[in-house]
ROVO-45756 format. One record per residue (C-alpha): residue number from 1; residue in one letter; x, y, z. Coordinates in steps of 0.2 Angstrom, whole numbers, plus 5000, padded with zeros to 4 digits. Layout:
N
NUM | a | X | Y | Z
...
//
This chain:
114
1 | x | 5176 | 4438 | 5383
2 | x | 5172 | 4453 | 5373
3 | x | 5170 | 4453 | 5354
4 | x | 5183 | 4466 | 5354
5 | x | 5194 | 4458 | 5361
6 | x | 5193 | 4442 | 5352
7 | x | 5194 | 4450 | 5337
8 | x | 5209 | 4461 | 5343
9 | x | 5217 | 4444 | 5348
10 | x | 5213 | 4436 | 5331
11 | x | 5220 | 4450 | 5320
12 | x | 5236 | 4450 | 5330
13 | x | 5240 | 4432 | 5327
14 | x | 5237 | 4436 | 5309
15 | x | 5248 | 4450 | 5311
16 | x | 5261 | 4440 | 5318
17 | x | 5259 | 4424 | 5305
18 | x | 5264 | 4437 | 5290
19 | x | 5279 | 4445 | 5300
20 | x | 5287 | 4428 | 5306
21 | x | 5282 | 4417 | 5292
22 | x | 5296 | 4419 | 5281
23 | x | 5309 | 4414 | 5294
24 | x | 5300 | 4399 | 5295
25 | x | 5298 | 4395 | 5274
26 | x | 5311 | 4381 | 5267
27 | x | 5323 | 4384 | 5253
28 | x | 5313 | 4371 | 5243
29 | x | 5299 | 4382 | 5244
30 | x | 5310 | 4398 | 5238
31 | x | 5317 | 4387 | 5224
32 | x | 5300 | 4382 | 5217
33 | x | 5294 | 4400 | 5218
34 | x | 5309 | 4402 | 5207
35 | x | 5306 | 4392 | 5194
36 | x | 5287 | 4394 | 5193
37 | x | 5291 | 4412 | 5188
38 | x | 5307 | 4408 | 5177
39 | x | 5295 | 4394 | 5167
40 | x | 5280 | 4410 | 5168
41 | x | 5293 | 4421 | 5160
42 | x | 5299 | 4410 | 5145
43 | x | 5283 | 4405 | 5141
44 | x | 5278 | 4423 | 5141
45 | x | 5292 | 4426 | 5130
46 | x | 5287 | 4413 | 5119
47 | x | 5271 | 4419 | 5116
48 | x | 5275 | 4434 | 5111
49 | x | 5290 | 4428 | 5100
50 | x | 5273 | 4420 | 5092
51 | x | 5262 | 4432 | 5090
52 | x | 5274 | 4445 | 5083
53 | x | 5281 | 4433 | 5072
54 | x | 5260 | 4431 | 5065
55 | x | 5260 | 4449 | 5065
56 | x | 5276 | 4451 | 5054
57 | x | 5267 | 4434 | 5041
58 | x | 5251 | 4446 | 5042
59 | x | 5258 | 4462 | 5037
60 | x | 5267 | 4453 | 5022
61 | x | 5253 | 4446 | 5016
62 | x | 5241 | 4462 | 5020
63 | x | 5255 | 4471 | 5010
64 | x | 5256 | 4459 | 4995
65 | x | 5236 | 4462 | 4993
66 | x | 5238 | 4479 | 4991
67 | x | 5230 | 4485 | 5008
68 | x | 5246 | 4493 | 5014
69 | x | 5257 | 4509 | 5005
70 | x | 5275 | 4504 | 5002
71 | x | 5279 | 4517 | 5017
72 | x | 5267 | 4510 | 5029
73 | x | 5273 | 4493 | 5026
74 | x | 5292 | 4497 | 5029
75 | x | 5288 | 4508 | 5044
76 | x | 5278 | 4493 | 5053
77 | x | 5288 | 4479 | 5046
78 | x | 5302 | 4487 | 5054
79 | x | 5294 | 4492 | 5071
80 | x | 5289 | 4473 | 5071
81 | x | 5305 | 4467 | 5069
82 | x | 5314 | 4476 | 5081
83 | x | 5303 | 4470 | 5094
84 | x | 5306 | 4450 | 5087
85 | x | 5323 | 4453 | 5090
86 | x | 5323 | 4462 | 5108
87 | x | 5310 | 4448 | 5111
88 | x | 5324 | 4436 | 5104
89 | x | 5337 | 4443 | 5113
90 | x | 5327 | 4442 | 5131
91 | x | 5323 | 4423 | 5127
92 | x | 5343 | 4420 | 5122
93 | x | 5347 | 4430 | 5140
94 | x | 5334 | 4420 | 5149
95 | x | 5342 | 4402 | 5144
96 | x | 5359 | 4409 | 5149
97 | x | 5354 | 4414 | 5164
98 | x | 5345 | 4398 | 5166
99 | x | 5359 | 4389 | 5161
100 | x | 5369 | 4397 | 5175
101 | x | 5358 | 4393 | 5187
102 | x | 5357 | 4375 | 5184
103 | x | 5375 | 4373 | 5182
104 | x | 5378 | 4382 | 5200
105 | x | 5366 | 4369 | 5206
106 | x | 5375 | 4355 | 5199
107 | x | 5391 | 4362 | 5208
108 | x | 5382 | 4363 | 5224
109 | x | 5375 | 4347 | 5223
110 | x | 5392 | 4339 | 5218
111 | x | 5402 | 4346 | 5234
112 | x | 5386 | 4339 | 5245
113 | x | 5388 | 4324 | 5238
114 | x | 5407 | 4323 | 5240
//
């Protein structure tokens, strides 16, 4: 057997893994790729709920030490906060989407079980 044609053959199984694999894939599967990146996302979220909320502590106290003008300190301490509050309101949409989702569970798994 030729190289050629080995390699031909190997890169066609591969080819025909990745087509045909997802119709082989469990729901369990699906559903833990689900919740790896909903847990990713809120964490992100939270993260970043953090570190603006440093930011906002840090811009205070720069401005209370004279560092910053009175219009520089408004302009930023209002860009800052209107990104705590989308964050905020991301993180609020997230748990009630989460929410929904386990409670859609729930009645799944309640009409299973009856």
């Amino acid at each position: 057997m030729s190289p050629t044609i080995f390699l031909f053959g190997v890169l066609f199984c591969l080819a025909g893994w990745f087509v045909f694999s997802p119709l082989f894939r469990d729901s369990q599967t699906d559903l833990n790729m689900i919740l790896d990146n909903t847990i990713d996302s809120q964490k992100a979220l939270q993260q970043k709920r953090s570190e603006l909320m440093l930011t906002l502590k840090e811009l205070d106290f720069d401005f209370e030490m004279g560092k910053l003008s009175k219009e520089d300190y408004v302009g930023l301490k209002k860009k800052f906060e209107a990104e705590t509050i989308d964050i905020l309101r991301q993180i609020d949409f997230e748990k009630s989407s989460w929410d929904k989702f386990q409670k859609q569970i729930d009645e799944k798994l309640g009409t299973l079980r009856a």
